[in-house]
C-alpha positions in Angstrom: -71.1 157.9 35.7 -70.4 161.6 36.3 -69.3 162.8 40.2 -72.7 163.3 41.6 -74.8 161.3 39.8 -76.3 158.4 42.0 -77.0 155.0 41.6 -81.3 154.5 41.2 -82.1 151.5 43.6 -85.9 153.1 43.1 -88.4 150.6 41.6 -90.3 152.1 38.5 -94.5 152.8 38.2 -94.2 149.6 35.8 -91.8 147.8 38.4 -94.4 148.7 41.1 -97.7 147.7 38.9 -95.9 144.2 38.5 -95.2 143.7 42.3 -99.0 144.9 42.8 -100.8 142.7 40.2 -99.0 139.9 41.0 -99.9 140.4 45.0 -103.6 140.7 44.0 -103.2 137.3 42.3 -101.8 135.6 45.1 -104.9 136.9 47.2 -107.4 136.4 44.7 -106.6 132.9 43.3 -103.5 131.4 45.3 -103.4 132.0 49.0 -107.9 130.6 48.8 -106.4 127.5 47.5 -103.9 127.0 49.6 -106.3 127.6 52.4 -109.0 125.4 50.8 -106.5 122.3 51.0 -104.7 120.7 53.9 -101.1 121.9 54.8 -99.4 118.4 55.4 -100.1 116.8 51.6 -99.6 118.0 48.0 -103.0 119.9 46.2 -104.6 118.3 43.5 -103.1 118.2 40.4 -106.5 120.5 39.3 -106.0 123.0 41.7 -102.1 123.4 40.9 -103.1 123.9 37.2 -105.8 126.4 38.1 -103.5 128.3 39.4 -101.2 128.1 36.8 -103.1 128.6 34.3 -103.7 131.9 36.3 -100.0 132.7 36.3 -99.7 132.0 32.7 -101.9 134.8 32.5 -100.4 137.4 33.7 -97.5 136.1 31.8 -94.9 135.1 34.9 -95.4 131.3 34.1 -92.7 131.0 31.6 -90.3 134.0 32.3 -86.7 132.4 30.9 -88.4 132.6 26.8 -88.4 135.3 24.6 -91.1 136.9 23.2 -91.0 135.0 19.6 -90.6 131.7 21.8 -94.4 132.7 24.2 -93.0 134.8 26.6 -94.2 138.2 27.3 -90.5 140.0 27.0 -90.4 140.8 31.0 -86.6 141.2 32.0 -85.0 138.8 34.4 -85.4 141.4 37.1 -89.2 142.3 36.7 -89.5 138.2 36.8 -88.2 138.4 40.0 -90.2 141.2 41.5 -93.2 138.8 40.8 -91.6 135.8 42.0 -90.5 136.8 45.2 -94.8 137.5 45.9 -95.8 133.9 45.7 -95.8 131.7 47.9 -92.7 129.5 47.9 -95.0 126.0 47.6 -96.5 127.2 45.0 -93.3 129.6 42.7 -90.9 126.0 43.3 -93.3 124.3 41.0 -93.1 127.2 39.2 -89.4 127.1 39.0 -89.8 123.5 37.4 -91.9 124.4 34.7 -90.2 127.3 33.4 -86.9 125.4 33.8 -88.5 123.0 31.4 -89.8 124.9 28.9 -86.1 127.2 29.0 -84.1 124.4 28.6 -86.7 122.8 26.0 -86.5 126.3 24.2 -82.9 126.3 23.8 -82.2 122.6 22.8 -85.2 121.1 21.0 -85.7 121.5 17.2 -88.5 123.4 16.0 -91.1 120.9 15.5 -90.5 119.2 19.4 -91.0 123.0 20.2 -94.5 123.1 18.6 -95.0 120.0 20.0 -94.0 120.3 23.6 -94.3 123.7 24.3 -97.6 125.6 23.9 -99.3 123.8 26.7 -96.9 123.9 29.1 -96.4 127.7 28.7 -100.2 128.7 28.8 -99.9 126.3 32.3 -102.8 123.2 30.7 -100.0 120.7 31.1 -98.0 120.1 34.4 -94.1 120.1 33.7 -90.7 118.8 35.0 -87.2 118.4 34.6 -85.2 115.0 35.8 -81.3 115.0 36.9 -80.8 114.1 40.0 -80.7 110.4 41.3 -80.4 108.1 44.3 -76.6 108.1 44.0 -76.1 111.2 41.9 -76.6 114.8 42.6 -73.9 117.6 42.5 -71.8 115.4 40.2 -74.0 114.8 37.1 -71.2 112.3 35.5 -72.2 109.2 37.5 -76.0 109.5 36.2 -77.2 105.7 36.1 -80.6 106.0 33.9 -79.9 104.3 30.6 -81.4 104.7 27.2 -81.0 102.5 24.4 -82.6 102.1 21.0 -85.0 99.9 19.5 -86.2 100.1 16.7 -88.1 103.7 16.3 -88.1 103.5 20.2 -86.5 104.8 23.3 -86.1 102.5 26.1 -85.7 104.1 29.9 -84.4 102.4 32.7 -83.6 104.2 35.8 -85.0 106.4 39.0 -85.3 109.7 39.5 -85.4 111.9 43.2 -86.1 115.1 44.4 -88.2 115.9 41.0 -90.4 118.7 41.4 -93.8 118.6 40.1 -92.7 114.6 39.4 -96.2 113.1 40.7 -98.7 115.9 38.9 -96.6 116.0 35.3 -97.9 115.7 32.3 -94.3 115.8 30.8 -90.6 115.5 31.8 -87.2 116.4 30.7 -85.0 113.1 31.7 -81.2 113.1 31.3 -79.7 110.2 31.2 -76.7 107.9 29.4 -76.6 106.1 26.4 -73.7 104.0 25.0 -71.9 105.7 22.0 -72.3 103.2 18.8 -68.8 103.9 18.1 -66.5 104.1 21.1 -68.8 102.4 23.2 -68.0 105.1 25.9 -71.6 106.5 27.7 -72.7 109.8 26.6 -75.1 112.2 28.0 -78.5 112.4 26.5 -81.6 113.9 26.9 -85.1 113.0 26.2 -89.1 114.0 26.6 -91.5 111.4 28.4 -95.2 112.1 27.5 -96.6 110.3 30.6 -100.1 109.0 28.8 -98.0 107.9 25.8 -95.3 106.3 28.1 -96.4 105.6 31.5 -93.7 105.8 34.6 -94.4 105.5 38.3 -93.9 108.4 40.5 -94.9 109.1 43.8 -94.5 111.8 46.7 -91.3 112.3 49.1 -92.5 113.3 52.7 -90.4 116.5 53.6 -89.8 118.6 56.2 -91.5 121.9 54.0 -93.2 123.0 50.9 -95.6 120.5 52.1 -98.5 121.6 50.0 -96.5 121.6 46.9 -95.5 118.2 44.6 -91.5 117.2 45.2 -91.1 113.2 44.7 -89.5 110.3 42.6 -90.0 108.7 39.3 -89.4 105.3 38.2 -88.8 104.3 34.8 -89.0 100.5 34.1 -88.5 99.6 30.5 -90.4 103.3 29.7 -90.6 103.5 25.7 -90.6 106.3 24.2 -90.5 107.8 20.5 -87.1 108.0 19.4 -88.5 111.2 18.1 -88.1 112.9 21.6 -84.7 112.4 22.0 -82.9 116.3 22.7 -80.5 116.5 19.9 -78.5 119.3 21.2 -74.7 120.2 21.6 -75.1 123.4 24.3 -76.8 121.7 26.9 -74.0 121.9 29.8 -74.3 125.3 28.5 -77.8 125.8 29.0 -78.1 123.7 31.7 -75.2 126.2 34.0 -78.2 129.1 33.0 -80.8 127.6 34.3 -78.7 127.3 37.7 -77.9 130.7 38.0 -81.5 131.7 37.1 -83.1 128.8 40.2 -80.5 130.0 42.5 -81.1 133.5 42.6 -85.1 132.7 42.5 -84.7 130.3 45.6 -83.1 133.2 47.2 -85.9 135.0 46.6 -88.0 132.6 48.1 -86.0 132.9 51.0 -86.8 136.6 51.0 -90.6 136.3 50.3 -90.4 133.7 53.6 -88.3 135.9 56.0 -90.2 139.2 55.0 -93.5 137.6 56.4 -92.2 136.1 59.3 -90.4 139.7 59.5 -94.0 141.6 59.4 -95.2 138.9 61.6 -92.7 139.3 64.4 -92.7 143.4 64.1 -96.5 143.2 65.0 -96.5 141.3 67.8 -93.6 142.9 69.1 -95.8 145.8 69.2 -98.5 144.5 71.5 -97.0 142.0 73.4 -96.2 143.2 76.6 -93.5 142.4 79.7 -92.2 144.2 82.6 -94.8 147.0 81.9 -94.0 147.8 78.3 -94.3 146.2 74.6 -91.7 143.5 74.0 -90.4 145.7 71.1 -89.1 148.6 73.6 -86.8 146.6 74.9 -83.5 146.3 73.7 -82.8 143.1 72.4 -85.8 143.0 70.7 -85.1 146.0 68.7 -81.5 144.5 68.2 -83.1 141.2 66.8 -85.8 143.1 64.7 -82.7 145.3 63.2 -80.7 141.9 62.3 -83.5 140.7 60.6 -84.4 143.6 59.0 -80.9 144.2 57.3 -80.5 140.2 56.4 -83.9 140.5 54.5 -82.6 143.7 52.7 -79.4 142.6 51.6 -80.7 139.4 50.6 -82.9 141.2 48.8 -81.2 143.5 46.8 -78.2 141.1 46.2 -80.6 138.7 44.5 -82.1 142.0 42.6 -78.4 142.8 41.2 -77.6 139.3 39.8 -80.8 139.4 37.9 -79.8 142.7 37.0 -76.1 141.6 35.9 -78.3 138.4 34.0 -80.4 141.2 31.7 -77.0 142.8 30.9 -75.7 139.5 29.8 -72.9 139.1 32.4 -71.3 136.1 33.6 -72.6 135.2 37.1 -71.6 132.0 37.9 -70.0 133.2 40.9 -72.5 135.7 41.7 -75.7 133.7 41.7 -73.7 130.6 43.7 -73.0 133.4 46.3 -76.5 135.2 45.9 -78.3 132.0 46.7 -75.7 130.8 49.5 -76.5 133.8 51.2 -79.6 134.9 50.9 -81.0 131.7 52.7 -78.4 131.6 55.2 -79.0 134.7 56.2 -82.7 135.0 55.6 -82.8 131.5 57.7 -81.8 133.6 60.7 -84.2 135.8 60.5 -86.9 133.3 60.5 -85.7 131.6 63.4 -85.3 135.3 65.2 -88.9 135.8 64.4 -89.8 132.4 66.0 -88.2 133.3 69.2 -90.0 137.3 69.2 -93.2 134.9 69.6 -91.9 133.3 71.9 -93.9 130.0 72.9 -96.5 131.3 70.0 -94.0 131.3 67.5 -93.9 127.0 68.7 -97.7 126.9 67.6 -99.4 125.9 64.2 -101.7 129.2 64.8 -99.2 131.5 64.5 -97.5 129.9 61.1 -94.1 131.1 61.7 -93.1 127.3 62.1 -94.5 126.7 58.9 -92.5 129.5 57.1 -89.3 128.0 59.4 -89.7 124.2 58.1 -90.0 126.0 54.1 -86.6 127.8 54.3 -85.2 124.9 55.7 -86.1 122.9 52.7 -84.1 125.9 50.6 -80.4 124.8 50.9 -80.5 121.8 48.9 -81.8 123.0 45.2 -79.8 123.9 42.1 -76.9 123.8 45.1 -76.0 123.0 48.2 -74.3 125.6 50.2 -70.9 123.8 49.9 -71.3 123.1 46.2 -71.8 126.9 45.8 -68.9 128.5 48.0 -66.9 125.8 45.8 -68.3 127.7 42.5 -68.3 131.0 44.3 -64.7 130.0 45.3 -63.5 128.7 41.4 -64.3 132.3 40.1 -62.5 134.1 42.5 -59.5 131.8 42.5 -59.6 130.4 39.3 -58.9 127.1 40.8 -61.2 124.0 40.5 -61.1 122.8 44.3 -62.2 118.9 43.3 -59.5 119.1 40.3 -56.8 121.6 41.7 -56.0 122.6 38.4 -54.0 126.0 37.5 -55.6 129.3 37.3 -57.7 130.3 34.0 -55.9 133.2 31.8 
């Protein structure tokens, strides 16, 4: 860069079509069927996969695959100026399916590709991804679900929580253990469960948020599967880190998408509300809370636009997305809860919503991270130290 020239932080005409389109969609199909259906249970499975189906396309279903694996060639960054529009209920189920059909992408053999894949992307068929367990979360060593082999078949034993889009999937990702024929030690292994070829139980988690969207458990109890959907794949802690550092700076966005509203939301009432003979917002700590919440939702913002930025130029982020997600819901968290108390007692009611945008971000922290597990990453690439291991620093 030459002395003068200046950094562009401006958003292009295509940029700024994508953010329109993708706000028209959200008026025209999403935000009716949110309305349409009750705010303290999951939608129907049809409604969810009407409007996927309508995501799909504009192409913003599936935004992790290339364009010779279904996806439409957006960058990283253009994915995330339509992300942050939707409605965080709704783009967290979104999150799940593209993680699926990423990881999927990157690990499966052509023919599960052709198998798996062309339904999920064109949003017919409700996806998911299965890690975490009762016992097993930030640590994915001690996972418990066990595979073994029988004949041509899989057999699954073993629970999974906190799944998103678990009770409406047509189709999960499950990683689990299976005893090495050799050694005998467990090995990590991966496999697809078609639920009408090999039924599970699942059911939904009551949650403090994201109330209208589908978060719950699965059950597998002797599950057989074809040994045919076993992920034969070397890369997938590989893979697996990728998909993190894409979900974290997404669930930062959310975070965004929540505090601008309750942002817009507070700004207008402090416009007409008035005490002591003027509007609440000429009065100085008003205007000092509206100008904290403004600057957290900006730098949240355009921190989570840079690591998607450094992601399209093929940079190493682990340390940036662990510390663009730790912040931007931290700090966008604040601002909620700042716009809650511009209302006043109204910010308390159901009428006014902003509690319903305040118990979302709260369910924000926990996903692909919690915010001690990602100062500790955040921490490891500035050190070089692994806290848990204390080893030496990396050359």
């Amino acid at each position: 860069m030459e002395r003068g020239d200046a950094m562009d932080f401006g958003l292009s005409p295509d940029q700024e079509d994508i953010i329109a389109s993708t706000r028209r969609l959200v008026d025209r199909v999403i935000r009716p069927v949110l309305a349409a259906n009750p705010k303290d249970r999951a939608l129907p499975k049809s409604e969810l996969v009407k409007i996927f189906k309508a995501v799909a396309e504009q192409g913003i279903l599936t935004p992790r695959l290339p364009e010779e694996g279904g996806g439409t060639g957006l960058t990283l960054l253009d994915s995330g100026l339509a992300f942050e529009q939707i409605p965080p209920s709704i783009s967290m189920s979104m999150l799940s399916q593209d993680s699926f059909t990423a990881r999927l992408y990157a690990e499966c053999s052509d023919q599960q590709k052709a198998r798996f894949l062309p339904d999920v992307i064109s949003g017919k068929k409700i996806a998911c991804t299965g890690s975490t367990e009762p016992d097993t979360g930030s640590d994915p060593r001690g996972i418990k679900t066990r595979l073994r082999r029988e004949g041509d078949m899989a057999v699954l034993n073993g629970q999974k929580m906190w799944v998103t889009n678990i009770s409406a999937c047509d189709i999960i990702l499950v990683t689990c253990t299976e005893e090495a024929p050799k050694d005998g030690r467990q090995k990590v292994i991966k496999i697809v469960v078609e639920r009408d070829k090999s039924p599970f139980e699942a059911r939904e988690i009551d949650a403090i948020g994201l109330n209208q969207g589908f978060l719950g458990e699965a059950v597998f109890t002797d599950c057989r599967v074809p040994l045919a959907n076993i992920v034969e794949s070397d890369s997938g802690t590989k893979v697996l880190n990728k998909s993190w550092n894409l979900n974290r700076t997404f669930v930062g966005l959310q975070a965004v998408h929540l505090a601008q509203r309750a942002f817009d939301q507070a700004l207008e009432y402090a416009k007409v509300r008035r005490q002591f003979g003027k509007p609440i917002g000429a009065h100085q700590l008003v205007q000092k809370n509206l100008s904290d919440m403004a600057t957290a939702i900006t730098t949240s913002r355009y921190l989570c636009y840079r690591t998607l930025w450094m992601m399209d130029q093929g940079l190493d982020v682990d340390g940036t997305a662990a510390m663009t997600k730790r912040y931007a819901q931290m700090a966008c968290h604040e601002a909620v809860w700042q716009a809650m108390n511009i209302l006043g007692a109204m910010g308390l009611s159901r009428e006014a919503g902003i509690e319903e945008m305040y118990r979302d971000i709260r369910m924000l922290p926990i996903p692909d991270g919690t915010n001690e597990i990602l100062a500790l990453i955040h921490g490891r690439e500035l050190t070089g130290f692994e806290a848990f291991r204390g080893v030496a620093p990396r050359e």
